[in-house]
Each structure stands twice: as C-alpha cells, then as structure tokens.
N, C-alpha and C positions, 0 to 999 in steps of 0.2 A: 251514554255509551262510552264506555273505558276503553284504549286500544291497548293493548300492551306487547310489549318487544321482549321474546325470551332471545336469552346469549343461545348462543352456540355451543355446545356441549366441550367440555374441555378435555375431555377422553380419547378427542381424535385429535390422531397424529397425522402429522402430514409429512410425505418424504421426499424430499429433493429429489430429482433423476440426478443419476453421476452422468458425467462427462463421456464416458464409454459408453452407457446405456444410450446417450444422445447420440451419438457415432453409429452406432449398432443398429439404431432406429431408421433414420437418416442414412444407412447401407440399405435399407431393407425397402424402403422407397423410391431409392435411385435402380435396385435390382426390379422392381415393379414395374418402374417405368420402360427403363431397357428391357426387359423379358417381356412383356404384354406388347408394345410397339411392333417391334419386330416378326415376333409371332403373328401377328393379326395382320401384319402387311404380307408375311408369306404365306399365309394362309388365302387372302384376298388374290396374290399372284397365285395362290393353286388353282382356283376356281375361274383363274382369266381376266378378274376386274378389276387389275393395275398388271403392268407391264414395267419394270425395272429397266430404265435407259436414262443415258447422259442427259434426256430434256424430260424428262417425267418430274415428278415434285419433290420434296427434297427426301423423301423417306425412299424412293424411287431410285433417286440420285445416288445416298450411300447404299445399298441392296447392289448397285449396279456396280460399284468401287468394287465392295467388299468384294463380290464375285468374281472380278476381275484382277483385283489383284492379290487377295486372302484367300479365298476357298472358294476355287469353281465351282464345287458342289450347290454352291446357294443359289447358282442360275440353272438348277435342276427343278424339274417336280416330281416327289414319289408320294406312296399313300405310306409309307414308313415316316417320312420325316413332317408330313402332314399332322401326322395322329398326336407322333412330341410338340408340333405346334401346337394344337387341338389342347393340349394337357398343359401347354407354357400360357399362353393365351386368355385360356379360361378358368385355369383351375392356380397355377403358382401363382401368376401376374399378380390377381385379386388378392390371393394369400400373400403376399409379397407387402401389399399395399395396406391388409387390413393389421399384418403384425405392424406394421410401423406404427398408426394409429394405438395397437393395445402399449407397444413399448412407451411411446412416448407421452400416454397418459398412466402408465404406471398400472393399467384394469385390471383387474383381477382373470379375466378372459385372455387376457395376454399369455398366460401360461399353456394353455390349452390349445388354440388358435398358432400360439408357435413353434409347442413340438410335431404338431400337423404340417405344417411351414418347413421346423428342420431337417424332420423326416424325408418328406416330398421332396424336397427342393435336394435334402444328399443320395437318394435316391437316383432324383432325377439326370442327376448331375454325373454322378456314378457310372448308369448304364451310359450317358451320352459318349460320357470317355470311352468305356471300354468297348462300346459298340463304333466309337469314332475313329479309334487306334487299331480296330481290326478293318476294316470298309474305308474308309474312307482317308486313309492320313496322305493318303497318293496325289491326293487333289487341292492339299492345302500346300500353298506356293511359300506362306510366310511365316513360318513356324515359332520363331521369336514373339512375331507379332501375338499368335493362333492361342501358344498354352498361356501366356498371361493373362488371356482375356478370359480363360477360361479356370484358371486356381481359383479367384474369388467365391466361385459360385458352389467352390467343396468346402473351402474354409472357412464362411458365414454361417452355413448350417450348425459345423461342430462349435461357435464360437455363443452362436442363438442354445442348442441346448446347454450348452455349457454353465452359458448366465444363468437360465432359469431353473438349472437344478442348483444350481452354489447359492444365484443370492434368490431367493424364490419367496424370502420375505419381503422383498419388494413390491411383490403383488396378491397382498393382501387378500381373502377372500371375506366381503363383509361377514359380521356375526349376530347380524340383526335379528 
C-alpha cells in the first residue's frame, strides 16, 4: 500500500486582511459586545429580574450611573424602548458579532451578512436619533458626554458598506 501526498493547488491566493479591515472587524465586536449587554440587561429590568442600584452587580451598578447622571430615561420602563432593546439584543448584537467573524476571516458571506449589519444597524441608529432628539433630549443631563457615544454607531455602518462595495474582492466568492 502506497500513501501519497498531493501539494496544494497553486492557484489559490491567499490575502492578507489590511490593517483597517482589522480595525473595522474589531469595531464590529466591541459594538456587539456593548449593544447586546446592555440591551438584555434592560430588557431583564423590564420584566422585574434585575433592579439597577448602587449595590446590584456591576452591570446594575453602571445602568444605575448612567441613569443618574446621563440619561434619566434609562431608569424608565416603556414598551417603546423595550421593542429597540428586543431588536439591539437579539437581532444587531448577534449581527454585530457574527460580521466581525465574516470580516476577520475574509468569508465570502461577509458581504452579505454585512450590508444586513449596515443596513440595520444605520437604520437603527437613525430613528434612535431622530426619535431621541424629538422625546426624549429633555432628560439627558450630559450632552457632551450623550452625542459622542452615540456618532459611532451612524458612522461604522457607512464605513462597513463602504469597504464591501470599494474592495469586495476581498471576499471572494468560491468558484468550485
């Protein structure tokens, strides 16, 4: 019995990620993280099964800050601001988390998976402002603090379509 070792086809190319794509990736992970967190801890305070106070746990702890000295609104409950959790939570968070995975292996489902991603998330982001700045700007105490946290979350979307329509040879669609 003979074993034999074929090479590896030399037709494939393999491509670096750039430095920005790694940035970009790595924004899209850290938005996952913070966006799904937070959402699901207000969601769990909407239903009653965590309570936001100085001696709660630490996700308790900042919910209780932020509320007290950024945006009263957050130590509210409504079924408005429930539903955008409902949608941050379950549907961006995950999308949030699974583009970074397509980015940073370069998949060819990257492309697809992230204008759903850019979409959604400038979408989301969109009505949050305009629905934020009409209702609710009366109750953010720290306004400096308030619109920086929230620019990122309009200008990563157009930066994610951006990439995948300019360099979109980066992810490859096999041709097997």
């Amino acid at each position: 019995m003979d074993a034999t070792v074929t090479a590896p086809p030399t037709n494939v190319a393999t491509t670096k990620r750039p430095i920005w794509l790694s940035i970009l990736a790595v924004l899209y992970l850290i938005l996952g993280i913070v966006t799904f967190l937070p959402q699901f801890y207000y969601l769990l305070y909407f239903v009653g099964l965590v309570t936001p106070s100085p001696h709660a746990d630490i996700l308790g702890q900042i919910w209780y800050w932020y509320g007290h000295n950024i945006d009263t609104a957050a130590l509210k409950t409504d079924s408005g601001t429930a539903t955008g959790a409902i949608e941050d939570a379950f549907m961006l968070g995950p999308l949030y988390i699974t583009t970074f995975f397509g980015l940073w292996g370069l998949r060819p489902w990257a492309r697809t998976i992230g204008f759903i991603t850019a979409g959604g998330g400038f979408y989301a982001i969109m009505y949050f402002i305009l629905t934020y700045s009409i209702d609710h700007v009366a109750s953010v105490k720290d306004l400096l603090f308030f619109w920086p946290t929230i620019l990122p979350y309009a200008a990563l979307p157009v930066w994610l379509a951006t990439a995948l329509i300019v360099r979109r040879k980066l992810f490859p669609i096999p041709t097997d």
